[in-house]
PDB file of N, CA, C and O in Angstrom:
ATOM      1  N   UNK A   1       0.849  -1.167   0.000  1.00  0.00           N
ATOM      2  CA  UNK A   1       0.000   0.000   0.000  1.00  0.00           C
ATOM      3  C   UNK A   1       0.898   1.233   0.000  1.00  0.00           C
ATOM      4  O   UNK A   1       1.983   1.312   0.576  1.00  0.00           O
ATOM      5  N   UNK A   2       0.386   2.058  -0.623  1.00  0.00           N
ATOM      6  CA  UNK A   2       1.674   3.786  -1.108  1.00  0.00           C
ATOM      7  C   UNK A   2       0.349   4.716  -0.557  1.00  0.00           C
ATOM      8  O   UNK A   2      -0.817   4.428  -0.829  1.00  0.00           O
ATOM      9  N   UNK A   3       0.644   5.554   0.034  1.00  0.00           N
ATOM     10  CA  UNK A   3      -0.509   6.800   0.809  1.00  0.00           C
ATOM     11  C   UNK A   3       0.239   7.924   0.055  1.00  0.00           C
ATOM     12  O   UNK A   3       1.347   7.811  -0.470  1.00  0.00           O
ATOM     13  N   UNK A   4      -0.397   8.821   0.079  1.00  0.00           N
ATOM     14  CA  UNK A   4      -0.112  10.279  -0.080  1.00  0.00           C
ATOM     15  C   UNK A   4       0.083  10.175  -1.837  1.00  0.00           C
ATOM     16  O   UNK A   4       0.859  10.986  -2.342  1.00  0.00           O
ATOM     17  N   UNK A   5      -0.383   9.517  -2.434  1.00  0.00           N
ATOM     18  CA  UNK A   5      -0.253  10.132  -4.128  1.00  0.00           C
ATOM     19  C   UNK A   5      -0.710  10.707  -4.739  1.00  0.00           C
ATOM     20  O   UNK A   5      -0.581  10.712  -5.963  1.00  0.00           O
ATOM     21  N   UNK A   6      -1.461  11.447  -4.031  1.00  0.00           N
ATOM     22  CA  UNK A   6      -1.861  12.740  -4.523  1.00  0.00           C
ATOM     23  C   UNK A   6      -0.544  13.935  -4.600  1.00  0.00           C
ATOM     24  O   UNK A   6      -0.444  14.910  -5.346  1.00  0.00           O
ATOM     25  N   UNK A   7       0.091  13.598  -3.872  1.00  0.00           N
ATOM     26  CA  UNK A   7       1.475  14.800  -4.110  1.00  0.00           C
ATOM     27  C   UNK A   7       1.910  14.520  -5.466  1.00  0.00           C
ATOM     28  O   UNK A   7       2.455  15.502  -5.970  1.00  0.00           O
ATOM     29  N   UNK A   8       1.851  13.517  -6.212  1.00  0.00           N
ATOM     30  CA  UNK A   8       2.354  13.443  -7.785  1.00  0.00           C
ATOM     31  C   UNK A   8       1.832  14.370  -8.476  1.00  0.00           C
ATOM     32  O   UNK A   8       2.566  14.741  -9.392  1.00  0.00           O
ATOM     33  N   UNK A   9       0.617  15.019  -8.386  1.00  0.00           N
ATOM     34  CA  UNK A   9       0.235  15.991  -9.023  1.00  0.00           C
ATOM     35  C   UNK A   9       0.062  17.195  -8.654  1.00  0.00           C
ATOM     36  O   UNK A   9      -0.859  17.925  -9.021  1.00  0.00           O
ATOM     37  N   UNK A  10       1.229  17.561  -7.661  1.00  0.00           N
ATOM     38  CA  UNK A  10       1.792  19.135  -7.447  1.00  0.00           C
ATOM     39  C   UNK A  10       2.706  19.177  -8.190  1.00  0.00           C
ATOM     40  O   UNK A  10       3.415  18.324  -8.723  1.00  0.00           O
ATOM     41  N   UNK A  11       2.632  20.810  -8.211  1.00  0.00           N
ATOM     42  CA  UNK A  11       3.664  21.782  -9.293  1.00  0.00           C
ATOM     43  C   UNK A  11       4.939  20.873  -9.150  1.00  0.00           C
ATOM     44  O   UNK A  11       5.570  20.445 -10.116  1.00  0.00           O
ATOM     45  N   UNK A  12       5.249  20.625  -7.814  1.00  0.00           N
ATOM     46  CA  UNK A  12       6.568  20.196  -7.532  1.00  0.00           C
ATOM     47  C   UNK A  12       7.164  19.383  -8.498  1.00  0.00           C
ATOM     48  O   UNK A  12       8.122  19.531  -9.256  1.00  0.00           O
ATOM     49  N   UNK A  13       6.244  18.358  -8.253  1.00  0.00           N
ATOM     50  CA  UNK A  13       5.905  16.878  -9.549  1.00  0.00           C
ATOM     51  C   UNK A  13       5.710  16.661 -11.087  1.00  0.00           C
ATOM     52  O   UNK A  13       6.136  15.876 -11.934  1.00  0.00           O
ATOM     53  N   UNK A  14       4.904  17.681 -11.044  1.00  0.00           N
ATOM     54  CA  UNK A  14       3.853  17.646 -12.237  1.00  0.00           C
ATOM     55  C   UNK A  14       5.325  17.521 -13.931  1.00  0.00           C
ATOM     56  O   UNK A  14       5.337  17.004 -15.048  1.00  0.00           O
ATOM     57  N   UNK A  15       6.279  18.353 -13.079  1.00  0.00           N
ATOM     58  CA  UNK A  15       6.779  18.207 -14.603  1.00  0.00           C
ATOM     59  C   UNK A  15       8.054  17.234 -14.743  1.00  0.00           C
ATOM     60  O   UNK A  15       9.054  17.493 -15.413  1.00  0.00           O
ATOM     61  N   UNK A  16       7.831  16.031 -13.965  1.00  0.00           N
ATOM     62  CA  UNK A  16       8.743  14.947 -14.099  1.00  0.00           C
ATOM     63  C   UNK A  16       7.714  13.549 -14.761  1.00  0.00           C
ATOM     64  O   UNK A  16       6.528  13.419 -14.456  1.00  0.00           O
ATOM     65  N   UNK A  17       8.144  13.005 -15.298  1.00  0.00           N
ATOM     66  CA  UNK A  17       7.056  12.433 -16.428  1.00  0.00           C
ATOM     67  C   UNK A  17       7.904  10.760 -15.279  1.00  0.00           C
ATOM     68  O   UNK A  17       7.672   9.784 -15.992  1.00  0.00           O
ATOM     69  N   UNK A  18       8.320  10.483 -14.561  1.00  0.00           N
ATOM     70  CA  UNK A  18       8.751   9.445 -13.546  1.00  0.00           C
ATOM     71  C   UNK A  18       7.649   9.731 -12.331  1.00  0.00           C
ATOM     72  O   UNK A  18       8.125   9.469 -11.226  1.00  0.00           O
ATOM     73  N   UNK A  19       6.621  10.093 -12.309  1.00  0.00           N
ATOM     74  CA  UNK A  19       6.031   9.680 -10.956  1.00  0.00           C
ATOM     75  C   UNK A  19       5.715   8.443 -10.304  1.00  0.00           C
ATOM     76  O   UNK A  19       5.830   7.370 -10.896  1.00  0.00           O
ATOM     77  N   UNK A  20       5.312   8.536  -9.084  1.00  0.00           N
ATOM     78  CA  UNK A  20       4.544   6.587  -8.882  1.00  0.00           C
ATOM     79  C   UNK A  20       3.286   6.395  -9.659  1.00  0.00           C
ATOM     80  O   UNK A  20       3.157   5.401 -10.375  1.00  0.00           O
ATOM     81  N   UNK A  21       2.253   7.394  -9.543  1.00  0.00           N
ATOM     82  CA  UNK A  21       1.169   7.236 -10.486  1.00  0.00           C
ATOM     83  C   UNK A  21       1.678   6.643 -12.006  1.00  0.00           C
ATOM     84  O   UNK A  21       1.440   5.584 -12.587  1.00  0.00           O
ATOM     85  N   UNK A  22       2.476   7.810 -12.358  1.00  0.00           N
ATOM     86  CA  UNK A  22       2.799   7.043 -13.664  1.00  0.00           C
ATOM     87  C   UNK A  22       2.984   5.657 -14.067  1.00  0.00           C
ATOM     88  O   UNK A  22       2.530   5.158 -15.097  1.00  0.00           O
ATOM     89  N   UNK A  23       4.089   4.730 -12.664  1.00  0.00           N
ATOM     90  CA  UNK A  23       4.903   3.982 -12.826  1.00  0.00           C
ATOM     91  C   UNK A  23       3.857   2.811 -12.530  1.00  0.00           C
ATOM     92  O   UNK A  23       3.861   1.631 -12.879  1.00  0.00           O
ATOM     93  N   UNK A  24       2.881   3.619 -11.697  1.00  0.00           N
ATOM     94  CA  UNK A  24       1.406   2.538 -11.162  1.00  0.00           C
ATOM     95  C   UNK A  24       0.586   2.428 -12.593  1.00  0.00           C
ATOM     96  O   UNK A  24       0.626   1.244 -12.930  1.00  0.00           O
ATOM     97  N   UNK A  25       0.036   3.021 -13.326  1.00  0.00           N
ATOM     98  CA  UNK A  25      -0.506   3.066 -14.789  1.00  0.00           C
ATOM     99  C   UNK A  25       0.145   1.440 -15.403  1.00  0.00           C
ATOM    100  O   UNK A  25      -0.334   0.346 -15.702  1.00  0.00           O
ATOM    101  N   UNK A  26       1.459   2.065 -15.361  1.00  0.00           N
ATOM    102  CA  UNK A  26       2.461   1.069 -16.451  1.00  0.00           C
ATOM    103  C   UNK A  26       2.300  -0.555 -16.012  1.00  0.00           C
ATOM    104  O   UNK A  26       2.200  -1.535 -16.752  1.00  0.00           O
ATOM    105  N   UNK A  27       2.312  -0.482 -14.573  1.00  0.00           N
ATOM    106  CA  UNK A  27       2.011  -1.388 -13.940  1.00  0.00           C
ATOM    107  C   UNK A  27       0.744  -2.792 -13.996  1.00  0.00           C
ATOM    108  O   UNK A  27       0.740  -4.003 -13.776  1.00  0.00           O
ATOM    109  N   UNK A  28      -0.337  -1.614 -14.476  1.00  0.00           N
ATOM    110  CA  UNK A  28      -1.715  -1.769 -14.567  1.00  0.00           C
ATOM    111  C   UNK A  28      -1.283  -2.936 -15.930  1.00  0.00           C
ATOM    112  O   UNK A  28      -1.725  -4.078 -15.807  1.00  0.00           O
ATOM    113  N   UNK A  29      -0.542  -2.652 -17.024  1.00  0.00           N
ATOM    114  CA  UNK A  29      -0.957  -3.089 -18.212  1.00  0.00           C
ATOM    115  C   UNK A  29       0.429  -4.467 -18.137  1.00  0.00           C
ATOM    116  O   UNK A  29       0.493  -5.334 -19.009  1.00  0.00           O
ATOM    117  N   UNK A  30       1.432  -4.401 -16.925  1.00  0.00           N
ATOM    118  CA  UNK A  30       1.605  -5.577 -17.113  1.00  0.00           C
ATOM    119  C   UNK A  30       0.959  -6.726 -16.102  1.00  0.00           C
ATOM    120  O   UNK A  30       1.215  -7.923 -16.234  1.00  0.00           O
ATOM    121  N   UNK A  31       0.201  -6.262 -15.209  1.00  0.00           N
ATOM    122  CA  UNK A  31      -0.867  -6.965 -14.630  1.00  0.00           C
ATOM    123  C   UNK A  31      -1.651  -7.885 -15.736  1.00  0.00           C
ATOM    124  O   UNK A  31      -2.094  -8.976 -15.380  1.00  0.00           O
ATOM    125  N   UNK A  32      -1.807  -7.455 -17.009  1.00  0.00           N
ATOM    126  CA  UNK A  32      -2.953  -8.318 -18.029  1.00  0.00           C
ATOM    127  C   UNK A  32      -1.571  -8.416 -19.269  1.00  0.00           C
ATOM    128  O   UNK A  32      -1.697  -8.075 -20.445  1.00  0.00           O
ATOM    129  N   UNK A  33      -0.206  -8.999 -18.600  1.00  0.00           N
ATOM    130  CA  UNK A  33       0.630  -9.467 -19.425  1.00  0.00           C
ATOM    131  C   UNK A  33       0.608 -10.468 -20.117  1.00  0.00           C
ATOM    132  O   UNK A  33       1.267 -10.811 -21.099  1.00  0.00           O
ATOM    133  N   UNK A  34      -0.688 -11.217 -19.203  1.00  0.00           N
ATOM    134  CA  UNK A  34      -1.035 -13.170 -19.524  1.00  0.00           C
ATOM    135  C   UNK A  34      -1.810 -12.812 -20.905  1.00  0.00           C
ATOM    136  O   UNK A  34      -1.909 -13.851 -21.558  1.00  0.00           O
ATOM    137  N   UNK A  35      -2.433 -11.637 -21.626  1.00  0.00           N
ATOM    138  CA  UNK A  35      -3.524 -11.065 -22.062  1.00  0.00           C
ATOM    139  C   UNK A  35      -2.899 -10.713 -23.957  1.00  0.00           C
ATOM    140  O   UNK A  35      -3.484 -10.905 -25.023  1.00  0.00           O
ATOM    141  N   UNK A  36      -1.357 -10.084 -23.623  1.00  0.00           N
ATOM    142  CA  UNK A  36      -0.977  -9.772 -24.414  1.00  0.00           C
ATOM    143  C   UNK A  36      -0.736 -11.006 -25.875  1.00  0.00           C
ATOM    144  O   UNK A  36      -0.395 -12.178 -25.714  1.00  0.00           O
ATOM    145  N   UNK A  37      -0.920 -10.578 -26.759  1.00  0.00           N
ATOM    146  CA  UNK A  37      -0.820 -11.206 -28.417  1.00  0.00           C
ATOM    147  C   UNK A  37      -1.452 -12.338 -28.147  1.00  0.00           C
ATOM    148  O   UNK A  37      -0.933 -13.347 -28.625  1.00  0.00           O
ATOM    149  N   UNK A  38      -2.249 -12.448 -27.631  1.00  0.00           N
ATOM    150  CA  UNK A  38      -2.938 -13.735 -27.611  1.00  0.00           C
ATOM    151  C   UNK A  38      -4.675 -13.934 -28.418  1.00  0.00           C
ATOM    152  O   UNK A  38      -5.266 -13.064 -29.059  1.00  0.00           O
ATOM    153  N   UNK A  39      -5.012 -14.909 -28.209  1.00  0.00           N
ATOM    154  CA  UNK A  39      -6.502 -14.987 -28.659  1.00  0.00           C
ATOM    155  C   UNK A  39      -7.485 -15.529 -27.182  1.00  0.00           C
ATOM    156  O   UNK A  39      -7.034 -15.965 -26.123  1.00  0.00           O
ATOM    157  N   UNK A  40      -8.388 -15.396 -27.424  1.00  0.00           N
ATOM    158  CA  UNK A  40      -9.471 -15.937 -26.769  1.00  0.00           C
ATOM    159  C   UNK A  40      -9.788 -17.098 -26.147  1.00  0.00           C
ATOM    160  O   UNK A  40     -10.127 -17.339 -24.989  1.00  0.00           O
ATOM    161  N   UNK A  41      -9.595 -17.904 -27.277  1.00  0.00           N
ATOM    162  CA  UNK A  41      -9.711 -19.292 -27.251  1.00  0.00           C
ATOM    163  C   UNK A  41      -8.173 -20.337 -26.399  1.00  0.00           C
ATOM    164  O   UNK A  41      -8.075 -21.515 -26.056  1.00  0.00           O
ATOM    165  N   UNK A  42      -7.189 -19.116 -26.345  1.00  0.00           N
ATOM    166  CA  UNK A  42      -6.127 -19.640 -26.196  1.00  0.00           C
ATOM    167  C   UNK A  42      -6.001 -19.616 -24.078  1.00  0.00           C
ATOM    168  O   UNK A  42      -5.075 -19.835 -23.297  1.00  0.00           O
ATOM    169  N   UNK A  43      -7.428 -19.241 -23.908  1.00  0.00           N
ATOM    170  CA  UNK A  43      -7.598 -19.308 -22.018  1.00  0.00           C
ATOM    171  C   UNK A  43      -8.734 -19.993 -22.113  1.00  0.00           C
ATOM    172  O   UNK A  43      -9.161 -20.149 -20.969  1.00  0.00           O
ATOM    173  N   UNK A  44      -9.655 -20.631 -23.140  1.00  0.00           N
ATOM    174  CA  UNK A  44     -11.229 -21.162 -23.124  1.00  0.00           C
ATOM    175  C   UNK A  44     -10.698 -22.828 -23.115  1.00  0.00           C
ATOM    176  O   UNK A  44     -10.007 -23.471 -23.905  1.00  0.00           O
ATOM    177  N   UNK A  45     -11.543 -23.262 -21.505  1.00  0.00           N
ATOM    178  CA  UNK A  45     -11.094 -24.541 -21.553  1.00  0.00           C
ATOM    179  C   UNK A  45     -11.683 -25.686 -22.162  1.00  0.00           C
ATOM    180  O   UNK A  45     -12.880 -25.757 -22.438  1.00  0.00           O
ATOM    181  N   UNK A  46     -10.937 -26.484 -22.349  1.00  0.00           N
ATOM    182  CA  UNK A  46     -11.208 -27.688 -23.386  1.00  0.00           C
ATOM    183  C   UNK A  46     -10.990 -27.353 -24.764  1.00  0.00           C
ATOM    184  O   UNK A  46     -11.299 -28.244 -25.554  1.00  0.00           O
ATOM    185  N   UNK A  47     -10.493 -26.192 -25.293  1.00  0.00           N
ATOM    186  CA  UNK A  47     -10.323 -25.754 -26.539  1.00  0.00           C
ATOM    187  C   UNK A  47      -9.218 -25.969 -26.782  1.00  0.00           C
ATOM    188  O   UNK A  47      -8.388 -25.742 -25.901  1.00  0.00           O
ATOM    189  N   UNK A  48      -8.744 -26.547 -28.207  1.00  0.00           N
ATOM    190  CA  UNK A  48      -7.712 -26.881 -28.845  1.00  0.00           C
ATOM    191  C   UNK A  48      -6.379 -25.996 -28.747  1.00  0.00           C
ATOM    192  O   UNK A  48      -5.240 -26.409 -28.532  1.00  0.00           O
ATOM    193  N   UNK A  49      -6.713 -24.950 -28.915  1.00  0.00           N
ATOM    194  CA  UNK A  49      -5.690 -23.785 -28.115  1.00  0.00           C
ATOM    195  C   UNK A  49      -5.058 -23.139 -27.271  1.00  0.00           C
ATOM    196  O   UNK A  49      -4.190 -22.273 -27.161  1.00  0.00           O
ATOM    197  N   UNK A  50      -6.049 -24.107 -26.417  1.00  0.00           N
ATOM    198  CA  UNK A  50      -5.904 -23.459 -24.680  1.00  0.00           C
ATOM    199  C   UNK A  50      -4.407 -23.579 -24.619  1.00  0.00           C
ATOM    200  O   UNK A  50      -3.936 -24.219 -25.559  1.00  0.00           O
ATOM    201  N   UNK A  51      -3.633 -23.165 -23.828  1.00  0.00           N
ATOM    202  CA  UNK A  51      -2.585 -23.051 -23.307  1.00  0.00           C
ATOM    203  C   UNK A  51      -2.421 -23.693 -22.129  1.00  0.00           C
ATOM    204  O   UNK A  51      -3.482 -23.626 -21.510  1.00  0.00           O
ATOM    205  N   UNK A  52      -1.673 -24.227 -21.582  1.00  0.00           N
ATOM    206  CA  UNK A  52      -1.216 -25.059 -20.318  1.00  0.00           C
ATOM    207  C   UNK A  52      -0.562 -24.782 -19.897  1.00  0.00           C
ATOM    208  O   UNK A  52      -0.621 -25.230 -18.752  1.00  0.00           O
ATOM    209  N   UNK A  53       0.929 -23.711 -20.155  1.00  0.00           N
ATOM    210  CA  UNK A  53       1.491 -22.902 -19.576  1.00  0.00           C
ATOM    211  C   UNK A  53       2.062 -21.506 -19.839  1.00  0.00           C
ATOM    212  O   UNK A  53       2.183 -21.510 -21.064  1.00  0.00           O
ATOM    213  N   UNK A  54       2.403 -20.545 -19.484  1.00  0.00           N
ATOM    214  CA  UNK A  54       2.327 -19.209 -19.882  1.00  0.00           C
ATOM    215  C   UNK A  54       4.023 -18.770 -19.120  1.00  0.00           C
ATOM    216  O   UNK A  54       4.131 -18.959 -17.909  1.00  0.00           O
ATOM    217  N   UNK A  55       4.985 -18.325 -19.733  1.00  0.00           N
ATOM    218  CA  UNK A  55       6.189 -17.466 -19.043  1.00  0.00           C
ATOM    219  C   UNK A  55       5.738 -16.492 -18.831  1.00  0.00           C
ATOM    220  O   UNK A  55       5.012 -16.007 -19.699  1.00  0.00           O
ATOM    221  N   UNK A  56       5.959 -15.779 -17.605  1.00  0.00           N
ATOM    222  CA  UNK A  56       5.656 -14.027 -17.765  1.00  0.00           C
ATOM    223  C   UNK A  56       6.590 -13.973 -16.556  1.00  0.00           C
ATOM    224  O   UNK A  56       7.194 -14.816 -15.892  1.00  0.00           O
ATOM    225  N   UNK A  57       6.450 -12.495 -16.533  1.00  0.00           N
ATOM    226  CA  UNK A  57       7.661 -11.449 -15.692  1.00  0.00           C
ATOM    227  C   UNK A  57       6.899 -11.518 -14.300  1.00  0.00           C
ATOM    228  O   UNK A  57       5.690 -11.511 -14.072  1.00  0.00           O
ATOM    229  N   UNK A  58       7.831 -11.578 -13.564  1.00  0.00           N
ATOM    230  CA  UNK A  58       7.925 -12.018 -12.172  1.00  0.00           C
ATOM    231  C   UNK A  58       6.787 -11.268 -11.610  1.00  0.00           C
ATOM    232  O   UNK A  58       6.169 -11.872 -10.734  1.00  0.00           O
ATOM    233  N   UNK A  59       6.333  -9.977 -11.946  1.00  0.00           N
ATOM    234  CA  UNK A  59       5.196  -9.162 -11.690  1.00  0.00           C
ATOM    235  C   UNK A  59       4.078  -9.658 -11.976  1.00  0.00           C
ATOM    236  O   UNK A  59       3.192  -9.743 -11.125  1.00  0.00           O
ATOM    237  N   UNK A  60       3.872 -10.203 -13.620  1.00  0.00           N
ATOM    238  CA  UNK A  60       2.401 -10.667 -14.016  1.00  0.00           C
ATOM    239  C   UNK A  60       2.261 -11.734 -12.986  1.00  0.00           C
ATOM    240  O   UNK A  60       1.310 -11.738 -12.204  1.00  0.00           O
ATOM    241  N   UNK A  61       3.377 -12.814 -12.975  1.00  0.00           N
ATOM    242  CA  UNK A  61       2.640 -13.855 -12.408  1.00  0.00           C
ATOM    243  C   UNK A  61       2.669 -13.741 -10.984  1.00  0.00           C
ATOM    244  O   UNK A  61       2.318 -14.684 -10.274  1.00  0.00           O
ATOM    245  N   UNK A  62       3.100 -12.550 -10.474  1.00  0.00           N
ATOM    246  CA  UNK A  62       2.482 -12.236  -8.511  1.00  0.00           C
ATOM    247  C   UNK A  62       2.075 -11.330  -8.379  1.00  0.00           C
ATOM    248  O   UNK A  62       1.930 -11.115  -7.176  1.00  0.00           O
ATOM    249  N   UNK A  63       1.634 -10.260  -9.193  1.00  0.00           N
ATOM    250  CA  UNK A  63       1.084  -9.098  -8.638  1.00  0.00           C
ATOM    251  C   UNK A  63      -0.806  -9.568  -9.253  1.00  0.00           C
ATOM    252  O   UNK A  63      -1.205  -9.571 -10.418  1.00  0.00           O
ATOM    253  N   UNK A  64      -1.879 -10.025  -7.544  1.00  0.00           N
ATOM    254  CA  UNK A  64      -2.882 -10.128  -8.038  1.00  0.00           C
ATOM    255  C   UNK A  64      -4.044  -8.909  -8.464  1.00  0.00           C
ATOM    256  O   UNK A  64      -5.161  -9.130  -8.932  1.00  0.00           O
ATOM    257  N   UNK A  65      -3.639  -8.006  -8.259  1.00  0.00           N
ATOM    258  CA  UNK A  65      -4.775  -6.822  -7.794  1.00  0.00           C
ATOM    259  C   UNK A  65      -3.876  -5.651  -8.033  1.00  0.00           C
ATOM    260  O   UNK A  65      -2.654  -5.664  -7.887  1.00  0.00           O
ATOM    261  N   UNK A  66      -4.745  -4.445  -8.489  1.00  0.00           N
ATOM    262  CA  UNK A  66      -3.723  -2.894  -8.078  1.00  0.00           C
ATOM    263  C   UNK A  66      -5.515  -2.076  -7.723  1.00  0.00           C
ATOM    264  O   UNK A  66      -6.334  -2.034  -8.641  1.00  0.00           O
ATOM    265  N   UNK A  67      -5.820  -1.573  -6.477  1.00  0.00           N
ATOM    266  CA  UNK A  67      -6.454  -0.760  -6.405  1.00  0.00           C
ATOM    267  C   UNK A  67      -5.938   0.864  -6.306  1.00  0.00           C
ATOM    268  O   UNK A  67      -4.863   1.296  -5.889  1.00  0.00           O
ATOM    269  N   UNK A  68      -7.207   1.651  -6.890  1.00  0.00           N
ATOM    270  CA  UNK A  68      -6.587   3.047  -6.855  1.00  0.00           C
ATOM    271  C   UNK A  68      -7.897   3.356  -5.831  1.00  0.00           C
ATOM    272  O   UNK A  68      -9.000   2.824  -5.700  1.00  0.00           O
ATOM    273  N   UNK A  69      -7.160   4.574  -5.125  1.00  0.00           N
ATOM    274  CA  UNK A  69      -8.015   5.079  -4.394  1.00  0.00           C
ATOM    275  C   UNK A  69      -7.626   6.684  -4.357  1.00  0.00           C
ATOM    276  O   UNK A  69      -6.571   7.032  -4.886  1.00  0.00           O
ATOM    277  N   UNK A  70      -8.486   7.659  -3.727  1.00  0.00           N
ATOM    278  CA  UNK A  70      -7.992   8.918  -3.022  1.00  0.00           C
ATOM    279  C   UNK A  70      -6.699   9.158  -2.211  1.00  0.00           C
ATOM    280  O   UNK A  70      -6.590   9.330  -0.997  1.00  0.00           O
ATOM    281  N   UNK A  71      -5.910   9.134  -2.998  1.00  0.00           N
ATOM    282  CA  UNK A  71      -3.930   9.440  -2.380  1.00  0.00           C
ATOM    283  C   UNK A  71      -3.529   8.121  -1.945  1.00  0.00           C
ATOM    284  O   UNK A  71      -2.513   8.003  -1.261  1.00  0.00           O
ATOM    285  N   UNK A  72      -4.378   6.897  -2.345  1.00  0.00           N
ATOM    286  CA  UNK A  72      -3.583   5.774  -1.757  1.00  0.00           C
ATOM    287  C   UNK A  72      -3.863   4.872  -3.107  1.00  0.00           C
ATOM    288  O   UNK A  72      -4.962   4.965  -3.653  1.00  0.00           O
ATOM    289  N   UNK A  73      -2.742   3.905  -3.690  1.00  0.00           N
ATOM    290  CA  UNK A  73      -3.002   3.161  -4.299  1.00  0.00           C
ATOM    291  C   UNK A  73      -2.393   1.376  -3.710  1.00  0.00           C
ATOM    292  O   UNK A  73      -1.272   1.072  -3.301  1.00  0.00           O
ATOM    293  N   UNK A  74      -3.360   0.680  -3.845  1.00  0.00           N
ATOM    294  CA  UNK A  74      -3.266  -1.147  -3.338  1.00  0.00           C
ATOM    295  C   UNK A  74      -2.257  -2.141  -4.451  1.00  0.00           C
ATOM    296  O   UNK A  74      -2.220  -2.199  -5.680  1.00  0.00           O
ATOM    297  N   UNK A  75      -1.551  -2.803  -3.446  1.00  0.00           N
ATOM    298  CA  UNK A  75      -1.086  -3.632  -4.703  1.00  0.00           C
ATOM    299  C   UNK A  75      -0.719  -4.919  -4.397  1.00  0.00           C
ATOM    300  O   UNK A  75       0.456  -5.121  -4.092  1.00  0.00           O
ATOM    301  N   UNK A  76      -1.511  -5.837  -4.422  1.00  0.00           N
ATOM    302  CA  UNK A  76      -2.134  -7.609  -3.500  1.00  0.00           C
ATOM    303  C   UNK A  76      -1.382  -8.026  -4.332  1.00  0.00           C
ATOM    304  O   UNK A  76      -1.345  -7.855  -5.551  1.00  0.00           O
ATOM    305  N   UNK A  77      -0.499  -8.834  -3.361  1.00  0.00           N
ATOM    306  CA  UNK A  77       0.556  -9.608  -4.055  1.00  0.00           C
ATOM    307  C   UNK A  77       0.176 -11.055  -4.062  1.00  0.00           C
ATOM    308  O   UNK A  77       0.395 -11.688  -3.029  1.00  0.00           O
ATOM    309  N   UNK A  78      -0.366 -11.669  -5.095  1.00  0.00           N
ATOM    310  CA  UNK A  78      -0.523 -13.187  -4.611  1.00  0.00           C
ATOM    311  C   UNK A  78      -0.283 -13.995  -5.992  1.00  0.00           C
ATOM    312  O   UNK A  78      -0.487 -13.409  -7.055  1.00  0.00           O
ATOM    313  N   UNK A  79       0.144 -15.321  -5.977  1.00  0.00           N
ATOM    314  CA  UNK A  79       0.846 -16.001  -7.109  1.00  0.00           C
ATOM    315  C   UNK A  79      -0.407 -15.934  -8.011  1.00  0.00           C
ATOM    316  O   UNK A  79      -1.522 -15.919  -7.490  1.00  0.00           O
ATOM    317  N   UNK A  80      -0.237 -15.889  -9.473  1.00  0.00           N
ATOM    318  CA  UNK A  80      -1.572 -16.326  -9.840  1.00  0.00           C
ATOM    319  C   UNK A  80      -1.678 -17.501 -11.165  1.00  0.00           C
ATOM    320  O   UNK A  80      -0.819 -17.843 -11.978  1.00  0.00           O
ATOM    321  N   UNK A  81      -2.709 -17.815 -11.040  1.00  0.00           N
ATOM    322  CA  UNK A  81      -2.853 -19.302 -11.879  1.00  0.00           C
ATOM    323  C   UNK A  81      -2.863 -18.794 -13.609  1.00  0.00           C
ATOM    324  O   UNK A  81      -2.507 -17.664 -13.945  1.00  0.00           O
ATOM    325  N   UNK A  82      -3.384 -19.963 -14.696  1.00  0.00           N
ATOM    326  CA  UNK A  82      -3.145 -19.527 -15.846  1.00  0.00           C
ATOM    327  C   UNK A  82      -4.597 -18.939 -16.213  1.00  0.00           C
ATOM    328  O   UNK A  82      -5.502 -19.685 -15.840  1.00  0.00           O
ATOM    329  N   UNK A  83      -4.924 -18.024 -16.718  1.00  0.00           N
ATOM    330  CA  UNK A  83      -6.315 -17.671 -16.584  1.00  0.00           C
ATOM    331  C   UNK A  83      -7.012 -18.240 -17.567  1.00  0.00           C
ATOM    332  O   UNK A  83      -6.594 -18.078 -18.714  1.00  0.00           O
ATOM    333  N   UNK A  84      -8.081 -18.938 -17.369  1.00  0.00           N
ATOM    334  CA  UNK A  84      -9.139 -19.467 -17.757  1.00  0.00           C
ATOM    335  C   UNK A  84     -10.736 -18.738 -18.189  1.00  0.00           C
ATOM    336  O   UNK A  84     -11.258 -17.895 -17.459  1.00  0.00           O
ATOM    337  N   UNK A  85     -11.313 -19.173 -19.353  1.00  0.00           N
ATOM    338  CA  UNK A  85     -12.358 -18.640 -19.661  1.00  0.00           C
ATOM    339  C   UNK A  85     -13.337 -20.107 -20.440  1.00  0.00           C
ATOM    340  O   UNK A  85     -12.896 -21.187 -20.831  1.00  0.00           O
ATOM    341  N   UNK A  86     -14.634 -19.633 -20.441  1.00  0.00           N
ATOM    342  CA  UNK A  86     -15.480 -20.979 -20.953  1.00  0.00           C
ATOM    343  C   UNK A  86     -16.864 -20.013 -21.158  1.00  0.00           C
ATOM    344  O   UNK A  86     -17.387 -19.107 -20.508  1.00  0.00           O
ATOM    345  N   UNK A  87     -17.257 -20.947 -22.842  1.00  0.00           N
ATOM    346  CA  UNK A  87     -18.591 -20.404 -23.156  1.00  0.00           C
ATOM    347  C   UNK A  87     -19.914 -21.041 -22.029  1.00  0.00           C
ATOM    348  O   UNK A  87     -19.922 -22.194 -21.596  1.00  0.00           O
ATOM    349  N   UNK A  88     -20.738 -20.214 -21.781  1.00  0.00           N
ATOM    350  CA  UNK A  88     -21.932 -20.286 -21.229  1.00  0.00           C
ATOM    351  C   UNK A  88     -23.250 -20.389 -22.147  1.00  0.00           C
ATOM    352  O   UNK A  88     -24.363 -20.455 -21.624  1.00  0.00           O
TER     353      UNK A  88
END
């Protein structure tokens, strides 16, 4: 948990393009690293494509969660599995 990030967007801050917000954003998109160049079918189980195992960066596969909040942003660290999807 990081408190006070709202100071990233004072004058002080504002004109360094390295903030934590920023670095939290960047963060966000390797959270759904399992996500990247892939297809659909390639997390839908029982499908010919599915995948059975996935490499990713030490982040995708433990960082479970990033919440944002008012000057505080969350970041749940827990291992995570290969993600799965199925038609209904």
């Amino acid at each position: 948990m990081v408190e006070d990030t709202h100071t990233n967007y004072w004058i002080k801050h504002v004109d360094s393009p390295e903030t934590f917000i920023e670095l939290s954003k960047q963060m966000v998109d390797m959270l759904h690293e399992p996500y990247f160049n892939r297809k659909e079918t390639n997390f839908r189980l029982g499908h010919t494509d599915a995948l059975q195992e996935l490499e990713l960066s030490y982040l995708a596969a433990n960082l479970d969660s990033i919440a944002f909040y008012d000057s505080i942003v969350v970041f749940d660290k827990k291992m995570k599995n290969l993600p799965k999807s199925e038609l209904r």
